[in-house]
N, C-alpha and C positions, 0 to 999 in steps of 0.2 A: 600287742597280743601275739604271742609268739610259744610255738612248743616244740620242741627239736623234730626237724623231720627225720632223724633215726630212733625216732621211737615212737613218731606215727601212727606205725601200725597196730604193735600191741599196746596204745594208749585208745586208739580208737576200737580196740573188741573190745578191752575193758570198761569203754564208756559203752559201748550197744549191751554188755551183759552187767553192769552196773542199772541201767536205765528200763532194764528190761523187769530186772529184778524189783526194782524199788517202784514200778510203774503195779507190777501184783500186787506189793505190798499196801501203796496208796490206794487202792482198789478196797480191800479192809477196811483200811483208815477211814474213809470216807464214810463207806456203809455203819461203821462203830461210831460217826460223831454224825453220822445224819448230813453230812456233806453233798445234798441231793440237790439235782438240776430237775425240777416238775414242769411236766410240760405246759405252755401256757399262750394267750395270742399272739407275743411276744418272739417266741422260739421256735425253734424249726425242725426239733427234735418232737415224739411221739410218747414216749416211757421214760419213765422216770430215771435219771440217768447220773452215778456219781461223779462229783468234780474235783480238780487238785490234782491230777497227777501228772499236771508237768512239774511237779515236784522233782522228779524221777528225772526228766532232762538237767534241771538247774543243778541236781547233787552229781550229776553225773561229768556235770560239765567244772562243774565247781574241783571234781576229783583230780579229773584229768586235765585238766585247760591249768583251772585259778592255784591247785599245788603246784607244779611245776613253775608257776609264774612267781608265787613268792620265794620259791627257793631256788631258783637260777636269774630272773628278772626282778629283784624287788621294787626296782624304780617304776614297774607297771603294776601297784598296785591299788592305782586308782580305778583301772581296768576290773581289776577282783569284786573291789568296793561296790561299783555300780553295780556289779551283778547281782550280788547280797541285796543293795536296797532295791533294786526292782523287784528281784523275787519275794525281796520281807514285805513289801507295800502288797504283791500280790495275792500273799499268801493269806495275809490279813484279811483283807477284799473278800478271797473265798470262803474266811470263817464268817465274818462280819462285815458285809458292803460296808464303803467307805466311798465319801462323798468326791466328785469330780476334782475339786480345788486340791487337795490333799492328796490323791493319785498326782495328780499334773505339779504339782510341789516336790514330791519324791523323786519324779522322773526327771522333771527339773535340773535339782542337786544330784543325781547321776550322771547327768549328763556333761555337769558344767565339771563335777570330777576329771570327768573321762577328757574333757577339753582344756581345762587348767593348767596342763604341764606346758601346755606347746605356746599359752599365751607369752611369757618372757620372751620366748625366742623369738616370736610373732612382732614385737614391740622393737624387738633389736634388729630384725631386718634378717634375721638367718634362719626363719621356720624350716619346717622338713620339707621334704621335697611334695608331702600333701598339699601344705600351704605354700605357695611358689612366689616368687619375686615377681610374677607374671603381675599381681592383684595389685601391685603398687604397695609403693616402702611407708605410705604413710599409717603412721600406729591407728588412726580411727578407722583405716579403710580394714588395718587386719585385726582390729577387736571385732568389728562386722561381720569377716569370716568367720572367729570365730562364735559369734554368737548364733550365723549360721549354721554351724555346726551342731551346735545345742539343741535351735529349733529342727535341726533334719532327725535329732535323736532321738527329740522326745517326741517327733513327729511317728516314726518307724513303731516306738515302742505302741502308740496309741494304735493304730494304725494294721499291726499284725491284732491288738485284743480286738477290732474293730470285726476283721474278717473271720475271728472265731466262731462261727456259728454253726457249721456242723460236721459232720465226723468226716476224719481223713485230711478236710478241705486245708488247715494251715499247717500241719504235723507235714503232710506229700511237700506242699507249696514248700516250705522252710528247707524241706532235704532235698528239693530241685535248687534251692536258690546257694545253700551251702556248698553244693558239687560243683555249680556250678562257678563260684569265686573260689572254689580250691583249686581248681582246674587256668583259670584266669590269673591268680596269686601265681601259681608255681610257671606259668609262659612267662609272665613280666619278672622273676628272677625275685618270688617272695613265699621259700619253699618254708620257710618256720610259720607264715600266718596261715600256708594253703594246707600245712600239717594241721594247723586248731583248725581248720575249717571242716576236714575229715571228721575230725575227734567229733564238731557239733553234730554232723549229718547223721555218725554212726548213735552218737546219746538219743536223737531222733529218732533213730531207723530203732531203737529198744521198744522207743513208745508207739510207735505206729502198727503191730500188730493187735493193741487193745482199743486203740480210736478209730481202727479203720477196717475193714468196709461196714460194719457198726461198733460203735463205739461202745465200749463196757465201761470207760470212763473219760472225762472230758478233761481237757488241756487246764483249763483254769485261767484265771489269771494270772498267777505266778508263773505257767508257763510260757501263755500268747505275749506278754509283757518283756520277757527276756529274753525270747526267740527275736521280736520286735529289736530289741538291744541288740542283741549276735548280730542281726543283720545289717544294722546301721556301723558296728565296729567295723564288721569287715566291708564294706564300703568304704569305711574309712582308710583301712590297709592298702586298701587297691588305691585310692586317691595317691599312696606314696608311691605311686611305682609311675614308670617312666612308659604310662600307656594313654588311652581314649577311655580315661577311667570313669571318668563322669558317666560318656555315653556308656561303658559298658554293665554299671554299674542301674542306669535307669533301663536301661531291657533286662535285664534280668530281673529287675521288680517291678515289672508294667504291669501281671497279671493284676496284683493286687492294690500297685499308685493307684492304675486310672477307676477300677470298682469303688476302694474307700474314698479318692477323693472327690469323683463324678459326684458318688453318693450324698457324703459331704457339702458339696455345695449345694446340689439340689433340695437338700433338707433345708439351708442356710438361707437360700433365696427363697423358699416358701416358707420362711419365718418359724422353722421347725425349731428344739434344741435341739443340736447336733450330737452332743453328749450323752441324750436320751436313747434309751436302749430301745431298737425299732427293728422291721423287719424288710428294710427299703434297700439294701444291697442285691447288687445283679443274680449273685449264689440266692438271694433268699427267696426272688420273685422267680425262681426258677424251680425251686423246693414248691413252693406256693402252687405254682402251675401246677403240680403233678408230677415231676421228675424226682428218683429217689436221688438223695446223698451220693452213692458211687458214682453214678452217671452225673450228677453236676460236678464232681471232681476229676471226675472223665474228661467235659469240657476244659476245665483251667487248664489240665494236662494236657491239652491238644495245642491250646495257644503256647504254653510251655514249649513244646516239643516241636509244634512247627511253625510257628512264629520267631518265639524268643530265640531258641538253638541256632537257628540258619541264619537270623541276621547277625549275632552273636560271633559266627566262623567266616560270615562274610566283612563285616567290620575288622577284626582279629586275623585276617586272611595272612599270608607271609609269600613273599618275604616284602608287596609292600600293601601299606594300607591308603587305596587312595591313593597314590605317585609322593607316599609318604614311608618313609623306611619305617620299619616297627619298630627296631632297636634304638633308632635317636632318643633320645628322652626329651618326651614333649612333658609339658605342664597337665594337669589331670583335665584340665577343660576345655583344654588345645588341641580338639579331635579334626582332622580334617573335616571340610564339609560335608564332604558326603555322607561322614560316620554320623554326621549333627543329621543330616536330611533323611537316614536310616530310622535315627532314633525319632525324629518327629514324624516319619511315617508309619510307626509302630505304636505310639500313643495316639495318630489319629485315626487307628484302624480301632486300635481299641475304645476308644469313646464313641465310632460310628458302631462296632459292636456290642458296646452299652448300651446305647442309645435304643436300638433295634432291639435289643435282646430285652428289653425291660416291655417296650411297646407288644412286644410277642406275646410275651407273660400277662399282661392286663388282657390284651383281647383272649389270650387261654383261657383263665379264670371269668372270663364273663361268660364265656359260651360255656363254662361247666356248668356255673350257676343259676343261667337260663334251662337246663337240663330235665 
């Protein structure tokens, strides 16, 4: 995934004023084909509210990102590919739900796209420096990886449509997490993916004036789905560079691992389907309580900003991390320990602030209801 960092700049206004454009236009669209999100026990929204226009980020990204890649990179054009079908499966979804097997099928086969180039070289013992010699040369240990891979993709994509539920909440989340691996891409010495990662923030930053602090129209799933993608690519970018990629890679998407996958299990161990649409995420029992939308995106922001960010500059510190040079090139999983006890300290704040914050929510809504 790569787009020249000398043209960065004016490829990232013309994705915020492409995205920004086509995010009004979806706005029509929707309203003309009755593309309406109706409030229900379900949702966390109040008025009836049009859907689809992360439209506006896919085309925008598609403009600026997926041209330039066919016509300077064609050998990543399985990169372009995946994007097409998640946005096509999403887009569909929004005219016409489509059933879980059939999503998870499409994301599937984008995924294993986006991971098919690297398997040969995986097999032959010389993968990128993503896939390191660290994992062992045996071909089953690195089809593992990569099939790891697959499942971290298709995991991400589910994963961002999972936390779309109300305005602002993944549109802010996505443009914190894109700056924040442009920022992390161009230190470790990977300024053409931390260029596309600008380009995403800004296609984002087009839409976020109509989703946020209420929303005039909702992401969709063609958009929550390939934001979900973006962010699993560029994890994977960072994987190639010669950092604590892993660790740096799961704090900056802790706000929303430990929410979907807490949630997740909790549904799974009480024998819920997981795939069913519900309203048991931390964002939703807080909505629930009585807090409007801005302010529960207020919160993610706080853990963002003062969680994620600080242990992010203290991992990342220079010139050493841990009585570890920054510049050696380690393996992406070969974080000193400290960066590994960083990052388990930062998932286990946030599952004790799941934990808490959900229990808080139940006793709110009961003393309302006793009222």
């Amino acid at each position: 995934m790569t787009v020249s960092a000398t043209i960065a700049a004016p490829l990232a206004a013309l994705a915020f004023v492409l995205s920004a454009l086509l995010t009004r236009a979806s706005i029509a669209y929707a309203l003309r084909r009755r593309l309406i999100d109706q409030p229900g026990q379900r949702r966390s929204h109040t008025v009836p509210t049009p859907r689809g226009g992360g439209i506006a980020i896919v085309a925008a990204v598609l403009v600026c990102i997926g041209v330039p890649i066919v016509l300077w990179m064609p050998a990543q054009w399985p990169v372009v590919a995946a994007i097409v079908l998640v946005a096509a499966v999403g887009w569909i979804d929004d005219h016409r739900p489509l059933g879980a097997a059939a999503r998870l099928a499409v994301h599937a086969l984008a995924a294993a796209l986006v991971c098919a180039p690297a398997i040969p070289a995986l097999l032959a013992g010389s993968g990128p420096a993503a896939l390191p010699d660290a994992f062992g040369a045996e071909p089953a240990a690195r089809l593992l990886l990569a099939l790891a891979a697959v499942l971290t993709i298709v995991w991400s994509i589910n994963l961002h449509n999972f936390m779309d539920g109300i305005d602002g909440l993944l549109a802010l989340q996505a443009l914190f997490v894109f700056v924040v691996m442009a920022v992390l891409l161009d230190r470790y010495g990977a300024p053409a993916p931390a260029a596309a990662a600008l380009v995403m923030a800004a296609a984002v930053g087009g839409f976020v004036p109509f989703n946020f602090p209420r929303a005039h129209i909702f992401m969709g799933d063609v958009g929550s789905g390939v934001l979900g993608l973006l962010v699993a690519l560029l994890g994977l970018a960072h994987l190639a560079q010669a950092a604590p990629a892993a660790v740096n890679v799961a704090i900056a998407c802790s706000a929303f691992v430990v929410d979907a996958s807490a949630t997740l299990l909790s549904r799974m161990l009480r024998g819920r389907r997981w795939y069913s649409a519900h309203r048991e995420h931390l964002y939703q029992w807080l909505v629930r309580s009585g807090r409007s939308h801005p302010r529960v995106v207020a919160l993610y922001a706080l853990w963002n900003l003062g969680i994620v960010v600080p242990v992010l500059c203290w991992v990342n510190r220079s010139p050493r991390v841990s009585g570890t040079m920054s510049n050696i090139a380690i393996g992406p999983f070969e974080a000193p320990p400290a960066a590994w006890g960083a990052c388990a300290a930062v998932y286990a704040a946030g599952l004790a602030l799941w934990f808490a914050g959900r229990r808080h929510c139940l006793r709110r809504i009961r003393m309302r209801g006793t009222r």
